[in-house]
Steps between C-alpha positions, in 0.01 A plus 500: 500500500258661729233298666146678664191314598313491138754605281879368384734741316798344283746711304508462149862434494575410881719201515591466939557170657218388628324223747305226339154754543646779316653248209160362472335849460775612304411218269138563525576851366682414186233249429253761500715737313593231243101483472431828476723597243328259247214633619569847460675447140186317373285754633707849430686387213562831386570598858801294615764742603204590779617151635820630583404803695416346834818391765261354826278210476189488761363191586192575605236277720565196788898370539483263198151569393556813300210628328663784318853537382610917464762583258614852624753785336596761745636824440842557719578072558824497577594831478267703816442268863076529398443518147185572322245228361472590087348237308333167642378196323273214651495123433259337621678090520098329492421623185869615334302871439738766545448867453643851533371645841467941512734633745369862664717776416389729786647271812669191286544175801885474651732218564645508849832280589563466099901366578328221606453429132794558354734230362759382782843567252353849467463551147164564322516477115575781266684634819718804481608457882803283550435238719678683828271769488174296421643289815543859706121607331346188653694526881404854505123394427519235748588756775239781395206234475653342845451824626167613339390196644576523866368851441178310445401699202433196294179442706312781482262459185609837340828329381368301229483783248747786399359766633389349794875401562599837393266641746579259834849574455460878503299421774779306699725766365710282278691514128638185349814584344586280179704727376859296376518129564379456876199620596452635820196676722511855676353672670359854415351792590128618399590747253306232246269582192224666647223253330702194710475669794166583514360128411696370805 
């Protein structure tokens, strides 16, 4: 789960211990998701496998007082530290309307500190990682978003997108490396594609 000021993020299949706050949001979201489905279903009848493209739920408004529930896919979740945002779908809980929402293709929105959404035992469904190496995946995330984050990058209002992540860390001369099952960041030198390093 990842809490900001106007905006709670729950894993579709995240299952960590939690205090009696995170149970209770944790509840909230499969409310809304129980909701939505019907919702969706009724609406998109001939559209329901669309329902199970999306792995983050965004609960979007005041703690509590959500206005707008998000049901997002991303591209890379659980397989790269940031994936890509792909598809999207909004609920709206007042009025039970929910609808397909476009996603731009040129600079697609991120998801920063995505381990924190994975389930605890380590295993996401359809998996094809044993359960070690999802465990390794998600320590391995832990310590590059740890790092990205004392690094400060998260703050500056570039990172939101892909190529505006892509960008800020040619700028700060760094590579995440996901390749095998533990991520990890380097550093590198400048010899970067040319159209990167002249938007820094």
């Amino acid at each position: 789960m990842i809490e900001h000021p106007n905006v709670v993020l729950v894993g579709r299949f995240e299952r960590a211990p939690l205090d009696f706050a995170g149970a209770w949001i944790r509840d909230a979201a499969g409310r809304f998701e129980s909701i939505a489905q019907r919702a969706w279903f009724h609406r998109y009848p001939e559209d329901r496998e669309k329902w199970d493209d999306w792995n983050v739920i965004a609960m979007v408004g005041k703690f509590g007082f959500w206005h707008a529930v998000e049901f997002m896919g991303f591209d890379g979740f659980g397989t790269t530290p940031v994936p890509v945002l792909r598809s999207r779908l909004q609920f709206v809980p007042a009025t039970r309307h929910i609808d397909p929402l476009p996603v731009t293709g040129y600079d697609p929105p991120v998801l920063h500190k995505s381990s924190r959404l994975m389930p605890a035992d380590g295993k996401l469904p359809g998996d094809k990682w044993t359960p070690a190496a999802r465990k390794t995946w998600i320590t391995g995330c832990r310590t590059v978003e740890d790092y990205l984050e004392r690094c400060g990058l998260y703050g500056f209002p570039t990172a939101g997108t892909q190529r505006g992540w892509e960008r800020l860390l040619v700028r700060e001369g760094l590579r995440i490396d996901n390749s095998g099952h533990r991520p990890k960041v380097e550093s590198v030198n400048f010899d970067v594609q040319p159209e990167l390093a002249e938007a820094v």
